[in-house]
C-alpha positions as YAML, in Angstrom:
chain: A
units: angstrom
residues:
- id: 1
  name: UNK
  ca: [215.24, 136.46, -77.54]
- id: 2
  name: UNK
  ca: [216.11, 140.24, -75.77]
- id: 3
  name: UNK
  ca: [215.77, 141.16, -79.28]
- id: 4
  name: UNK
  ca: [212.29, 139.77, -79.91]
- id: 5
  name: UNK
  ca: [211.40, 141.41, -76.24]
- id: 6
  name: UNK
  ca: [212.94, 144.64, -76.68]
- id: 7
  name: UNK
  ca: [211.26, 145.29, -80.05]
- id: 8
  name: UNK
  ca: [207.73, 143.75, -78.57]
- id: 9
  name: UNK
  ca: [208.16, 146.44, -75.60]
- id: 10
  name: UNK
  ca: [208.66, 149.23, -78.42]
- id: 11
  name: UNK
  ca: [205.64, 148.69, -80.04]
- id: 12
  name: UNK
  ca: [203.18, 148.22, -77.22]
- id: 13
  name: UNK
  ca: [203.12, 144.43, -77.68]
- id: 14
  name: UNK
  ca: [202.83, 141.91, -75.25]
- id: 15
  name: UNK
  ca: [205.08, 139.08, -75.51]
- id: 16
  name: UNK
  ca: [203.29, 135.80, -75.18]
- id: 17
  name: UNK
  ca: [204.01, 132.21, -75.89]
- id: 18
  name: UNK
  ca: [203.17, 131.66, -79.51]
- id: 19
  name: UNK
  ca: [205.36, 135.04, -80.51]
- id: 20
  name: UNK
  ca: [208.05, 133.30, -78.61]
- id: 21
  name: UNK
  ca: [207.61, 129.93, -79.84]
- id: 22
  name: UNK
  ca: [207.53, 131.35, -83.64]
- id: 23
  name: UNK
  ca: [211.16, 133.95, -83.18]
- id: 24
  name: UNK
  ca: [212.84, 130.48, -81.85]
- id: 25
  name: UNK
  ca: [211.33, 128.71, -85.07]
- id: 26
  name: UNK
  ca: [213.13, 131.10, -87.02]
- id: 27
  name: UNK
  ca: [216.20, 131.89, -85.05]
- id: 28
  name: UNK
  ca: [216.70, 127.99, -85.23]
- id: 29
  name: UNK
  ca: [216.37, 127.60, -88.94]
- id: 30
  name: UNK
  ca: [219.02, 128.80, -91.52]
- id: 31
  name: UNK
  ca: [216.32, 127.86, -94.46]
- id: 32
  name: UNK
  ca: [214.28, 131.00, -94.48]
- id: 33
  name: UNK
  ca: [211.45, 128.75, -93.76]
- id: 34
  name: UNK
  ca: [207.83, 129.47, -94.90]
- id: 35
  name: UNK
  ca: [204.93, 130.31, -92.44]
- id: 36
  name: UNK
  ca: [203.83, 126.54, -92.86]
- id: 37
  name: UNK
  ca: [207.41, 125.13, -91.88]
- id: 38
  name: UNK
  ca: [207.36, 127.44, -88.90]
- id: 39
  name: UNK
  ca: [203.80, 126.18, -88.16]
- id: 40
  name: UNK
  ca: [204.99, 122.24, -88.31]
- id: 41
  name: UNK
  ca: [207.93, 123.12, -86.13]
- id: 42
  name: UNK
  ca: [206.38, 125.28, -83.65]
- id: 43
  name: UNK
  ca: [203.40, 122.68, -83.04]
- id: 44
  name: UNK
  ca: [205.58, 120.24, -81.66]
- id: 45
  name: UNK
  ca: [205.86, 122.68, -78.49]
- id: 46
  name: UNK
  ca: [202.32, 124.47, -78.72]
- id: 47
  name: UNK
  ca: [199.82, 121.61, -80.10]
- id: 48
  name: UNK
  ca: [196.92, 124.12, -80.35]
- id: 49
  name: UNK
  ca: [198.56, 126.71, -82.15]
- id: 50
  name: UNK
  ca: [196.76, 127.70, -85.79]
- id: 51
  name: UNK
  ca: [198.53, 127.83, -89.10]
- id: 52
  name: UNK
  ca: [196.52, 131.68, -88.97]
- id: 53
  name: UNK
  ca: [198.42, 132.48, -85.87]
- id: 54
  name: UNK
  ca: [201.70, 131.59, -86.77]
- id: 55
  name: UNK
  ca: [201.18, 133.58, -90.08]
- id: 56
  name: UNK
  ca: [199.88, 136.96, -88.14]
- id: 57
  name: UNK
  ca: [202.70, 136.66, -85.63]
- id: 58
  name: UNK
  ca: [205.32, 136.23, -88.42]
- id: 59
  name: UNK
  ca: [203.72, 139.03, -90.02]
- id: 60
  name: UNK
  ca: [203.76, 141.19, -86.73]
- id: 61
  name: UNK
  ca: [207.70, 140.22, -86.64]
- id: 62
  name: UNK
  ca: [207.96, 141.88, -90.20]
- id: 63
  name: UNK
  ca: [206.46, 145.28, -88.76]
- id: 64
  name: UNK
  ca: [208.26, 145.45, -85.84]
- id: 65
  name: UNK
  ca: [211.72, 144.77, -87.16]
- id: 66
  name: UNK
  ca: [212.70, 141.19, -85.47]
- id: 67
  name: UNK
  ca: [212.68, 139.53, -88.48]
- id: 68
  name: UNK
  ca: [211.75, 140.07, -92.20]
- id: 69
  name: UNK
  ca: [210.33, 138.65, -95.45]
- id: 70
  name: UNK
  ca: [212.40, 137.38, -97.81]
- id: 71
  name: UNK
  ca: [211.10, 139.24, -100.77]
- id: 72
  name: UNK
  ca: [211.20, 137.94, -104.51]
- id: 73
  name: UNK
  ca: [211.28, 134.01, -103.31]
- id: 74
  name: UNK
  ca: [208.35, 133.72, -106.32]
- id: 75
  name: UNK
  ca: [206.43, 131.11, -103.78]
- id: 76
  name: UNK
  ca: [204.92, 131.03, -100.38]
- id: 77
  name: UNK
  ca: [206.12, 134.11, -98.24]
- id: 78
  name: UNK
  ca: [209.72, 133.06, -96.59]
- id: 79
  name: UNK
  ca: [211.23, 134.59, -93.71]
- id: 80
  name: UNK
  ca: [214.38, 135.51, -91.91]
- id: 81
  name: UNK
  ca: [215.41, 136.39, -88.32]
- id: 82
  name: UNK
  ca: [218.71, 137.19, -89.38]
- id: 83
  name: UNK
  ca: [219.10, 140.91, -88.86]
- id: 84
  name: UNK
  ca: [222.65, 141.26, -89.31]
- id: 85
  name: UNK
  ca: [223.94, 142.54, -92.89]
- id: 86
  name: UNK
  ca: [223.74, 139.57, -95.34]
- id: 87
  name: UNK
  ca: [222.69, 138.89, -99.13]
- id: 88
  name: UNK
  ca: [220.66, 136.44, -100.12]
- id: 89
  name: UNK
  ca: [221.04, 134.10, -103.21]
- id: 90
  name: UNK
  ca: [217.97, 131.78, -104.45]
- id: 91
  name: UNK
  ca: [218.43, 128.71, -106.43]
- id: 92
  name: UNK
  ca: [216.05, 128.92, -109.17]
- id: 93
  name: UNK
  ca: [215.95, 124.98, -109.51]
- id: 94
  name: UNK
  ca: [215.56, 123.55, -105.94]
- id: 95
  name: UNK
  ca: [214.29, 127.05, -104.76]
- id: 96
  name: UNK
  ca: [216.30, 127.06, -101.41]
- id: 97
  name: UNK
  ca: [217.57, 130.39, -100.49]
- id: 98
  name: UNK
  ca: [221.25, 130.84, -98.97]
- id: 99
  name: UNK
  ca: [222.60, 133.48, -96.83]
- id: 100
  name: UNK
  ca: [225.93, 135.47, -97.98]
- id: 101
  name: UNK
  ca: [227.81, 138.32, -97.16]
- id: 102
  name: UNK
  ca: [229.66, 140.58, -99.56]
- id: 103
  name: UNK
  ca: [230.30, 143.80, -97.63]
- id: 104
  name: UNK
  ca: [230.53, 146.52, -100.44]
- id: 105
  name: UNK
  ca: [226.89, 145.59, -100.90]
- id: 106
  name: UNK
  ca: [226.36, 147.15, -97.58]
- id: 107
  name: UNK
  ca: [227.16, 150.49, -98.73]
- id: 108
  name: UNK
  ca: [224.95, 150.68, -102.00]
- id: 109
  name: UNK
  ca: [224.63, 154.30, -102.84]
- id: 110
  name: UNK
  ca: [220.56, 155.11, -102.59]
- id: 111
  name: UNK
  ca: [219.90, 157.67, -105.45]
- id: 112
  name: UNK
  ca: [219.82, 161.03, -104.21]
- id: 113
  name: UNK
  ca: [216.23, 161.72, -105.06]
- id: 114
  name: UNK
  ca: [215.01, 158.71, -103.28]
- id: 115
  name: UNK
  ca: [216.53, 159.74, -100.22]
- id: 116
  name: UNK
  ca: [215.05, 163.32, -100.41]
- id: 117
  name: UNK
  ca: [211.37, 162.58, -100.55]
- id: 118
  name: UNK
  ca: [211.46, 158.84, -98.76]
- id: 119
  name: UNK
  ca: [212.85, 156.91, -95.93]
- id: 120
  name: UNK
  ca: [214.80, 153.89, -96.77]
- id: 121
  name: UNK
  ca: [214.73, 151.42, -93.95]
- id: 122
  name: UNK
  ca: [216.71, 149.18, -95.55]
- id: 123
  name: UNK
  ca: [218.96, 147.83, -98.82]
- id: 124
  name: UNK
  ca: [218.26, 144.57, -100.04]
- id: 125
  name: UNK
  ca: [220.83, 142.04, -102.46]
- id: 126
  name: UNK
  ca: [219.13, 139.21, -103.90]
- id: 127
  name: UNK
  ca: [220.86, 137.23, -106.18]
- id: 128
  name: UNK
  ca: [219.15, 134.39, -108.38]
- id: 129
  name: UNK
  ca: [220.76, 131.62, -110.19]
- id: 130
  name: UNK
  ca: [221.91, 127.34, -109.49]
- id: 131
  name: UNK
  ca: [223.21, 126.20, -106.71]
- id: 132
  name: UNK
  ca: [226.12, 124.20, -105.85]
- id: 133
  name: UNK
  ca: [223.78, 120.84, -105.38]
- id: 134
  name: UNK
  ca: [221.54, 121.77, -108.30]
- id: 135
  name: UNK
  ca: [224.56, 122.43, -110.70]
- id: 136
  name: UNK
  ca: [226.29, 119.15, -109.36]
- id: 137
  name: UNK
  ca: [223.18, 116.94, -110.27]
- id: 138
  name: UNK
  ca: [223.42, 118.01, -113.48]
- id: 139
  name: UNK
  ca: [227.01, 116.81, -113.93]
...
């Protein structure tokens, strides 16, 4: 949560309830959950929240860095608080997305004409394939 605060404070943002309520959503789920999971979950504590706010304040977590989209998931936008280094791998049958870590994918190589005329902010892995489950059903 210093996290969530720290980066709030760095862009001029005040940190209210529903910004609060929506980083715990996501710190507490390991399913890169979709704006409309986070909604069901953070309603239980904030009844009156909208499905509109708890898509602006994931998208406000995007910008400032606290968490991020998980791009390429083909279907609603998914999301992740997990800022440490990590891959991602997406089951093309069930569609769940897992979380995995190969470190010499941390050190891709950006192309050295990128990197003179752009910023990268970030290196992304995204695998796509079956899953463990999915490939065990079909057994």
């Amino acid at each position: 949560m210093d996290a969530l605060r720290s980066r709030c404070r760095q862009a001029g943002l005040k940190i209210t309830p529903q910004r609060m309520a929506v980083y715990r959503a996501l710190l507490e789920s390991t399913e890169h959950p979709s704006a409309e999971v986070v909604f069901q979950h953070v309603r239980k504590v904030l009844p009156s929240i909208s499905l509109d706010t708890v898509n602006r304040t994931l998208l406000t977590l995007n910008e400032i860095g606290a968490a991020f989209v998980v791009e390429g998931s083909g279907d609603a936008k998914r999301f992740d608080a997990n800022l440490k280094n990590h891959q991602h791998f997406k089951c093309l049958k069930c569609r769940r997305i897992i979380d995995f870590h190969h470190e010499p994918f941390d050190c891709i190589d950006v192309p050295e004409n990128l990197v003179a005329g752009c910023t990268v902010l970030r290196t992304t892995v995204y695998l796509e394939g079956f899953c463990d489950l999915c490939k065990a059903r079909q057994k």
